[in-house]
C-alpha positions in Angstrom: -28.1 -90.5 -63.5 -30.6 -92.9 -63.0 -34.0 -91.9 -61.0 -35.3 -93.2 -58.2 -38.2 -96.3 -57.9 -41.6 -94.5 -57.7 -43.0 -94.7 -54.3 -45.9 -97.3 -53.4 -48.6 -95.0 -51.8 -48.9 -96.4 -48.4 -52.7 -96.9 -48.0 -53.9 -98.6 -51.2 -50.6 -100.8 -50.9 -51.7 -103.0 -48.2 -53.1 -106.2 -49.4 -57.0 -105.9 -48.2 -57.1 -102.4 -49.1 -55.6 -103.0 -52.5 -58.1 -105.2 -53.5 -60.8 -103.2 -51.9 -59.8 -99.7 -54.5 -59.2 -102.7 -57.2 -63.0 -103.7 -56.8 -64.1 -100.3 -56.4 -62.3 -99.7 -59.4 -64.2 -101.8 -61.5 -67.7 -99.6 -61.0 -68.1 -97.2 -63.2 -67.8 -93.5 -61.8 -70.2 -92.4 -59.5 -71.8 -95.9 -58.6 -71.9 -97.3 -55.6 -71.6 -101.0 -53.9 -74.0 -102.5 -50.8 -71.4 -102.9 -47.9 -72.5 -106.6 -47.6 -72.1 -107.1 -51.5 -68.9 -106.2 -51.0 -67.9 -108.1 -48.3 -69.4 -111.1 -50.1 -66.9 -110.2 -53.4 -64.2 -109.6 -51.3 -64.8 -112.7 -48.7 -63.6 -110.2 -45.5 -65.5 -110.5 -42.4 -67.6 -107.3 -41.7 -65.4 -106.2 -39.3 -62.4 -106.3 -41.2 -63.6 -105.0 -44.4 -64.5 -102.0 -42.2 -62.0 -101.0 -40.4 -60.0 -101.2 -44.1 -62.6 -99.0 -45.5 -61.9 -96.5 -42.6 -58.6 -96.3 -43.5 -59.4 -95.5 -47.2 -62.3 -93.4 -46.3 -59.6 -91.4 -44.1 -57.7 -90.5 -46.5 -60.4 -89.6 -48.8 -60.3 -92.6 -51.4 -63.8 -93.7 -51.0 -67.3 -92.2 -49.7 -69.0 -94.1 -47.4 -73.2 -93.8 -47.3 -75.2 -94.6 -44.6 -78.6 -94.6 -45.4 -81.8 -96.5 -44.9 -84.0 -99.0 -47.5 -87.5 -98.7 -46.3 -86.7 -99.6 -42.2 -83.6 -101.6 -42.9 -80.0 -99.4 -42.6 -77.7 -99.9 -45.6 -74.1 -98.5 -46.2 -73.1 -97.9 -49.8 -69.6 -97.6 -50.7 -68.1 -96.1 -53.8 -64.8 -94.8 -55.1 -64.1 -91.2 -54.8 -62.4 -89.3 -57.6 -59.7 -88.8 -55.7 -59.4 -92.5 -54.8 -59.6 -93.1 -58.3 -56.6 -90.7 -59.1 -55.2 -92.5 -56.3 -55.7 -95.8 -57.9 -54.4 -94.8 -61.4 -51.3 -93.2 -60.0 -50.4 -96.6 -57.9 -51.1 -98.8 -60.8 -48.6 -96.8 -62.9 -46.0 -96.6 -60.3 -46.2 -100.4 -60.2 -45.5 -101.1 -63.9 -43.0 -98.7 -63.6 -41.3 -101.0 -61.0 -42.1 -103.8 -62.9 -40.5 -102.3 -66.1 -38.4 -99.5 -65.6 -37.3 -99.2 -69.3 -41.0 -99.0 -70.5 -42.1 -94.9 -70.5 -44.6 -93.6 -68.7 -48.0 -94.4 -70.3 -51.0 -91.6 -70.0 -51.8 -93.2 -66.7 -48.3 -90.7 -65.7 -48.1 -90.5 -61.5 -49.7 -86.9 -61.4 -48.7 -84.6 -57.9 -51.1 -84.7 -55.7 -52.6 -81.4 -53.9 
């Protein structure tokens, strides 16, 4: 009996949003990034990048700050845990579609609660 492909989750898999968690990814736990840096890394107009963002910040992948630096406003943006989690479990899934006879490393597709 052979099992089924593991599923893609649906909100990191679409392209702008993928590489949104994949940048977020990159900053160490806890740390955040200035909304316009990035937009600048990402090369999405402000608009775009945010209504991505809402879709990940929906569903609980990444915490969104709003804050101010001295008069000017400024929106932070970092990876939550559970976006992490989120991100691991997706990146595992796709090398497991990419190589189905390789097993499951320690980054294992954990359920979700």
């Amino acid at each position: 009996m052979t099992t089924p492909p593991p599923e893609l989750d649906p909100v990191i898999h679409a392209q702008a949003r993928l590489r949104v968690v994949a940048t977020l990814a990159t900053l160490p736990p806890g740390d955040q990034i200035a909304f316009p840096r990035l937009q600048d890394i990402l090369q999405m107009t402000p608009g775009n990048l945010s209504v991505h963002l809402r879709k990940l910040e929906d569903a609980g992948y990444v915490d969104v700050t709003k804050t101010h630096h001295g008069r000017t406003p400024a929106t932070l943006v970092a990876l939550s845990r559970r976006g992490r989690l989120a991100f691991e479990e997706y990146t595992a899934a796709v090398r497991a579609l990419l190589d189905p006879t390789e097993p499951p490393g320690p980054a294992e597709p954990k359920e979700r609660k």
